[in-house]
C-alpha positions as CSV (number, residue, x, y, z in Angstrom):
1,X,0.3,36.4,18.0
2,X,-0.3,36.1,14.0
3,X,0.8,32.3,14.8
4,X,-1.6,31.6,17.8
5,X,-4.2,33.2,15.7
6,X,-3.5,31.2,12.1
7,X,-3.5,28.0,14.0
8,X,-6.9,28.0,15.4
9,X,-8.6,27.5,12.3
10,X,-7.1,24.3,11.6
11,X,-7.4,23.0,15.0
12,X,-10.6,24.2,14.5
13,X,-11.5,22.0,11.5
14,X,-9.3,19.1,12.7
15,X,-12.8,17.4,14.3
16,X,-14.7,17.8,11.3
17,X,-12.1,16.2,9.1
18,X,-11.4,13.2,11.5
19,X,-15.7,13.3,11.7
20,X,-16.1,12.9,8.2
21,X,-13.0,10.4,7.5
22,X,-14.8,8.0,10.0
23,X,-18.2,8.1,8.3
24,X,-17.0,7.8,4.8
25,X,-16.6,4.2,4.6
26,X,-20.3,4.0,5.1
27,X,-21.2,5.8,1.6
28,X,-20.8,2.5,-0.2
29,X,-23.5,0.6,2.3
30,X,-25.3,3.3,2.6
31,X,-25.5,3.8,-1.1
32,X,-26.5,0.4,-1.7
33,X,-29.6,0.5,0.6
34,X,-30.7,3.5,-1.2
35,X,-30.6,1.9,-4.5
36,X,-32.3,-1.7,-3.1
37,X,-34.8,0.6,-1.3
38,X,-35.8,2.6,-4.3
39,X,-35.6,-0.3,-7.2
40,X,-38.0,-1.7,-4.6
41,X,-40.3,1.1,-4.7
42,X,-40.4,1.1,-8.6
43,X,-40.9,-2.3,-8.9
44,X,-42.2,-4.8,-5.6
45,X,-41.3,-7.8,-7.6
46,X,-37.4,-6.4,-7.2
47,X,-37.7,-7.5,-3.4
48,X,-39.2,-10.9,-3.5
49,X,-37.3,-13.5,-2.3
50,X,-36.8,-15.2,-5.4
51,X,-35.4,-12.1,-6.9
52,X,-33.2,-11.7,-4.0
53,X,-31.6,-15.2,-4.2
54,X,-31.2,-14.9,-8.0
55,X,-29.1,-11.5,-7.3
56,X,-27.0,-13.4,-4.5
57,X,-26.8,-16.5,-7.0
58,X,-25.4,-13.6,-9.7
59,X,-23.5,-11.9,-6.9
60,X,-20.7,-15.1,-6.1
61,X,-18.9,-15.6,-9.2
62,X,-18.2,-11.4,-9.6
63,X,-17.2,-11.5,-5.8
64,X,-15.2,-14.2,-6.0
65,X,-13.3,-12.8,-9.1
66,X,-13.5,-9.5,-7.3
67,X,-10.9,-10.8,-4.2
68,X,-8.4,-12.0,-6.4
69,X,-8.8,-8.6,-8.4
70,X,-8.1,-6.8,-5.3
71,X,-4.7,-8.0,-4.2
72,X,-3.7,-6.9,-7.4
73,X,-5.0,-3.7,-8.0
74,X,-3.8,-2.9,-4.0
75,X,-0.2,-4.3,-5.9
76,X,-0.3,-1.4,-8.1
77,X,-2.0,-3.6,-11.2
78,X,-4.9,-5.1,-12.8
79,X,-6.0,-8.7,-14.1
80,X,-7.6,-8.3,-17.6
81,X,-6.5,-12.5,-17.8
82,X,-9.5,-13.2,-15.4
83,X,-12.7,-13.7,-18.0
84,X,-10.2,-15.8,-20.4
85,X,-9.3,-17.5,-17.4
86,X,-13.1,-18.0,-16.2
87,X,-13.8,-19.6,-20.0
88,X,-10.9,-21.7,-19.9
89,X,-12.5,-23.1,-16.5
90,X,-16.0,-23.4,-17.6
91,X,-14.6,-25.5,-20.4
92,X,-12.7,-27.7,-18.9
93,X,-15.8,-28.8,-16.3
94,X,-17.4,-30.0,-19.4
95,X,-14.1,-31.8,-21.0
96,X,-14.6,-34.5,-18.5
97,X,-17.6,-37.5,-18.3
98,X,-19.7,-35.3,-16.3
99,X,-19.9,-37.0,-13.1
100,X,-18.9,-36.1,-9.9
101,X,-16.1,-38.9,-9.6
102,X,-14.4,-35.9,-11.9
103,X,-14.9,-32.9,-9.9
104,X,-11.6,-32.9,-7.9
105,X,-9.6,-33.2,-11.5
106,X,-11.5,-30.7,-12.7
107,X,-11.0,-28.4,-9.7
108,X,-7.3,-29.2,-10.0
109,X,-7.2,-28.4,-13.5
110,X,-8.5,-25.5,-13.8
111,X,-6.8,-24.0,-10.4
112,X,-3.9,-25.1,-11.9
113,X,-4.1,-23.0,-15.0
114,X,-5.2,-20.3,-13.0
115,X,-2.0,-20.3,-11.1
116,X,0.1,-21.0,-14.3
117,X,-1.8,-17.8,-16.3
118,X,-0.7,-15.7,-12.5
119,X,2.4,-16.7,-12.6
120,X,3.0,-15.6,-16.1
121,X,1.5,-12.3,-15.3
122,X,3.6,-11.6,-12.6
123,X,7.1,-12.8,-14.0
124,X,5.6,-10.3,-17.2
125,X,5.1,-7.4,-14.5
126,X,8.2,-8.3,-12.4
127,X,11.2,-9.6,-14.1
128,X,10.4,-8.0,-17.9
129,X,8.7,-4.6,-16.7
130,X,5.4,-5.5,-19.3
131,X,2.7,-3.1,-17.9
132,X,0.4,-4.8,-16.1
133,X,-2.2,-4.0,-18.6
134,X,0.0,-5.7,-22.1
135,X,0.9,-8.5,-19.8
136,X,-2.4,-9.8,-18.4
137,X,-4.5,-8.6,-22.1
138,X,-1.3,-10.8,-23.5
139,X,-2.2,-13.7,-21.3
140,X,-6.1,-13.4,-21.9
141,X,-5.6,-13.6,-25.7
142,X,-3.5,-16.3,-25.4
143,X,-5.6,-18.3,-23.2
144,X,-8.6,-17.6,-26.0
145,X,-6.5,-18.8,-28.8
146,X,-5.7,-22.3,-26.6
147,X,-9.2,-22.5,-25.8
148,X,-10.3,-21.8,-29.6
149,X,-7.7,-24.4,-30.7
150,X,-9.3,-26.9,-28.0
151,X,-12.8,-26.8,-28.4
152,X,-12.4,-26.4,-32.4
153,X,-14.6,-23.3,-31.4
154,X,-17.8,-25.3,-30.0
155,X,-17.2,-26.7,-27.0
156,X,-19.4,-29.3,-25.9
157,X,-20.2,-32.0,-22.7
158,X,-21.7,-31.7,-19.1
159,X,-21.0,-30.1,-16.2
160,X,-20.8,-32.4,-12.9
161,X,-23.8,-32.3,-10.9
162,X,-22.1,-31.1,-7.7
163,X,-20.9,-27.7,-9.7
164,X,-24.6,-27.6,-11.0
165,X,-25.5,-28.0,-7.4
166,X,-23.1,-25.2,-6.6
167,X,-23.9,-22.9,-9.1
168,X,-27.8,-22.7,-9.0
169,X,-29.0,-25.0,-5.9
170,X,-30.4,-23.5,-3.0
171,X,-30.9,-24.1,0.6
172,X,-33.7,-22.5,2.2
173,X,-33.7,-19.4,-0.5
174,X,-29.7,-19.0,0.6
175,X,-27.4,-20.1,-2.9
176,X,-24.9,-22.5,-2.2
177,X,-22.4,-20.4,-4.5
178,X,-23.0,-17.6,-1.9
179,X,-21.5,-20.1,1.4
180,X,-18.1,-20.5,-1.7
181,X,-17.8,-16.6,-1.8
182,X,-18.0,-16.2,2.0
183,X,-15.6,-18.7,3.0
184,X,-12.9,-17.3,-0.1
185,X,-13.7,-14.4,1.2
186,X,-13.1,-14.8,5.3
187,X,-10.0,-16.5,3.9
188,X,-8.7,-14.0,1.6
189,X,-9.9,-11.1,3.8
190,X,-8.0,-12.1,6.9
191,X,-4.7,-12.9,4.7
192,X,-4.5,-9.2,3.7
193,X,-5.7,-7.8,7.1
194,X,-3.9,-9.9,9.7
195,X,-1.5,-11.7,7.9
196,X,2.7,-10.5,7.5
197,X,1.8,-11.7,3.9
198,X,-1.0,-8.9,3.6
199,X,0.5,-6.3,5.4
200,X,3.7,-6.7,2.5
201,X,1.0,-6.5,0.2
202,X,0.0,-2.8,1.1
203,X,4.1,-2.0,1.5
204,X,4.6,-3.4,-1.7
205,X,1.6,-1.4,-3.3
206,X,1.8,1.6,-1.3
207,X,5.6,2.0,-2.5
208,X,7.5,-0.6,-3.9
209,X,11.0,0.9,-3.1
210,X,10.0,1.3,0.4
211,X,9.7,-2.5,0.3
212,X,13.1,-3.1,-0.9
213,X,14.4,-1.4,1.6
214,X,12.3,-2.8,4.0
215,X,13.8,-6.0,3.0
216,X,10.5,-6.8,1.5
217,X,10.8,-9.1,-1.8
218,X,8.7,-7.1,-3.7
219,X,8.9,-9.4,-6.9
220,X,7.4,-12.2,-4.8
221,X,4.9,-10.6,-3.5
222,X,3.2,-8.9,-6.9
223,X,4.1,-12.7,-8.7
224,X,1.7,-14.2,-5.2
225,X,-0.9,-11.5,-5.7
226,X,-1.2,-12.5,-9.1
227,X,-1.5,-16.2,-8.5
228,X,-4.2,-15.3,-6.4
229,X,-6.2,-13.7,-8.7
230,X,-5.8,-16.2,-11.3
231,X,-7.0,-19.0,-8.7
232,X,-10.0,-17.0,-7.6
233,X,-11.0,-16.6,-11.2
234,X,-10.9,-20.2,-12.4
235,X,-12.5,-21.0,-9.2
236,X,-15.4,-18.1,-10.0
237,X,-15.5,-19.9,-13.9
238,X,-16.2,-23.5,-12.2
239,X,-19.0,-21.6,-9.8
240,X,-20.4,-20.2,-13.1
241,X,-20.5,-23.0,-15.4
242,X,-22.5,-24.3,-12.6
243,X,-25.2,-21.5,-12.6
244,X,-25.5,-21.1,-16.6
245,X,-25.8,-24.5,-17.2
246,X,-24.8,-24.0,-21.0
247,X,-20.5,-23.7,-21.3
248,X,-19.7,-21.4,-24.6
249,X,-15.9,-20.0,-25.0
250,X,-17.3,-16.7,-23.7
251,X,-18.2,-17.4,-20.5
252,X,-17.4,-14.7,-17.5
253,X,-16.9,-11.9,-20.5
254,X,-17.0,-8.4,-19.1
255,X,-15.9,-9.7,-15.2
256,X,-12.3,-7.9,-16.2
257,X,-14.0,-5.0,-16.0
258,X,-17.0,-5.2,-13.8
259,X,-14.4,-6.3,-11.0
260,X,-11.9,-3.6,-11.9
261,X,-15.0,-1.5,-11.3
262,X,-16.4,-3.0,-8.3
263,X,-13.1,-2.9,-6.9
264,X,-12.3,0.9,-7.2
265,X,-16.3,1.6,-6.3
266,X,-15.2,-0.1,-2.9
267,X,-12.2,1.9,-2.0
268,X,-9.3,0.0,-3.3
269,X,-6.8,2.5,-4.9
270,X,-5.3,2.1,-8.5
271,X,-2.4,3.7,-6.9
272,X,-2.3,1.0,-4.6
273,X,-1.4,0.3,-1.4
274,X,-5.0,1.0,-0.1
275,X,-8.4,-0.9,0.3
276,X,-9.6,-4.0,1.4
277,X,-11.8,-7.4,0.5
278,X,-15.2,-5.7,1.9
279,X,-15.5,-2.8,-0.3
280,X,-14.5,-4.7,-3.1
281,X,-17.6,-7.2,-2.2
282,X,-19.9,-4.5,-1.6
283,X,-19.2,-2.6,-4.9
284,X,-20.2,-6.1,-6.6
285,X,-23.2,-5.8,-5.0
286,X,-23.5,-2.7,-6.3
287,X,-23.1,-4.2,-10.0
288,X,-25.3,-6.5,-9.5
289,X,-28.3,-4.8,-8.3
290,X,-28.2,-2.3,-10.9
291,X,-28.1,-4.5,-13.5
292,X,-30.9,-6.7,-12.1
293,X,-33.1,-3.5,-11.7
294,X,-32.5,-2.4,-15.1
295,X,-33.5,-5.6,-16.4
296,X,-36.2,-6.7,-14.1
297,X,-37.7,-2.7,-15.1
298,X,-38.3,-3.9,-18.8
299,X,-35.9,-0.9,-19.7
300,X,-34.9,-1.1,-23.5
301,X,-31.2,-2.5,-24.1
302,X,-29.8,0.8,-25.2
303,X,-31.1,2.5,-21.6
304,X,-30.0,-0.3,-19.8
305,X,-26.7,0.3,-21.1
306,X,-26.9,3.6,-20.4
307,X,-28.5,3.7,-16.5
308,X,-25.1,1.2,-16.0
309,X,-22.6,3.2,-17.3
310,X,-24.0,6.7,-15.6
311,X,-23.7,4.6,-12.0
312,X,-20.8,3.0,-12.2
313,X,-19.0,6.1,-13.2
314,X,-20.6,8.3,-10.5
315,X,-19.7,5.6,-7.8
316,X,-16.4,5.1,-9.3
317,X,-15.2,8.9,-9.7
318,X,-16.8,9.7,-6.1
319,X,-14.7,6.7,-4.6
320,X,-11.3,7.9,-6.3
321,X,-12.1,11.2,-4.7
322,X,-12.4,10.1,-1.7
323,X,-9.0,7.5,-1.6
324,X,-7.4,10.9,-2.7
């Protein structure tokens, strides 16, 4: 009887828990309409199309970033390399003559280097047991110190029209850049959701010794998952060299951590194993409209610093919460 009796509550409770679990991947959109909705309150200008393309325009070069960021964050890890990455990119569109006879080379290039830094983080994070975090800040310090050393600290030249195009052209208010960060993204997304590649990708994150014994090759996996990321983000440095027009050696600085961020705001787990492509684009756009509203409100720089931090911590803690 005291059995019968205990288990009623639970069974009780087992429709609300299943009820909210199904709704709670809907915080994240639903949080974003809130925050378009009232930034377009305070301020109409926030909603006019020109606005709008500018935030999609901003939107591409953290999303793209952001997929690469998410295979290896699901892998247990995290990509600090991808901003020295995105520099090294941006500067070697400009080491070429500027024309579009040199945008495959330069594509090749700097995907190339992107690989070569992923590899190097995952043989660090594989074979020698470097912490993800030593071996990818290793890799972005190096990859300064190259670029340095290159540039003799001032790099100059012109980007190819067609990454200009790419960058800041639009078609009918709709960004070029936007059509790059769909397709990587359709891609990418349906490699980790329908692929046997992405499902050892969550085995491998969720428990690596699982894996193993699953006959899994972890080591493979992580090293691919790091490649990955390293591709996305030279690719993301060519998209932005073509939006800011002007290449300096600090180009993408801070997209380590605003894609670490926008990452965790859309679900993915730092324990691994859990979260997907969408959240991680969604918590982008998160990023990005707050620090378009903050600007666009003629806040001062210290409060816009601020109003940033305060959201993306909120988001951030209520999103580990909930992959808890």
């Amino acid at each position: 009887m005291v059995d019968l009796v205990q288990s009623k509550p639970a069974a009780a409770t087992e429709p609300k828990r299943s009820l909210t679990s199904r709704f709670s991947h809907l915080a994240l959109p639903v949080f974003l309409i809130l925050l378009i909705v009232i930034s377009g309150l305070v301020s109409p200008a926030f909603l006019s199309g020109s606005n709008i393309s500018n935030m999609l325009l901003q939107v591409a070069p953290l999303g793209i970033v952001v997929i690469g960021q998410a295979y290896v964050i699901i892998l247990r890890g995290l990509d600090l390399s991808v901003s020295s990455v995105m520099a090294t990119s941006a500067v070697i569109a400009t080491s070429f003559s500027g024309q579009n006879g040199d945008v495959l080379p330069i594509l090749l290039v700097a995907v190339g280097i992107g690989v070569a830094t992923g590899i190097v983080n995952g043989l660090l994070v594989t074979k020698r047991s470097v912490s993800p975090f030593l071996a990818t800040l290793a890799t972005m310090i190096v990859l300064q110190g190259f670029r340095f050393a290159y540039t003799q600290g001032a790099p100059s030249g012109n980007v190819p029209p067609l990454f200009r195009a790419i960058g800041s052209a639009t078609w009918n208010g709709i960004p070029y850049n936007i059509l790059v960060l769909i397709v990587l993204a359709v891609v990418f997304g349906l490699l980790l959701a329908r692929s046997r590649f992405g499902r050892e990708v969550y085995i491998t994150g969720g428990n690596p010794t699982t894996a193993r014994l699953l006959g899994i090759n972890a080591d493979r996996v992580t090293i691919i998952g790091y490649v990955i990321s390293g591709a996305m983000a030279a690719i993301a440095g060519l998209v932005l060299s073509g939006y800011v027009g002007i290449v300096d050696n600090w180009v993408g600085r801070g997209f380590e951590l605003d894609s670490i961020v926008a990452a965790v705001m859309g679900g993915i787990s730092l324990s691994g194993g859990r979260g997907g492509i969408v959240g991680g684009l969604l918590g982008a756009a998160v990023l990005v409209v707050v620090f378009n509203a903050v600007l666009l409100f003629g806040l001062p720089v210290q409060l816009q610093i601020i109003i940033k931090g305060v959201v993306i911590v909120v988001a951030a803690a209520f999103y580990v919460r909930r992959s808890r």
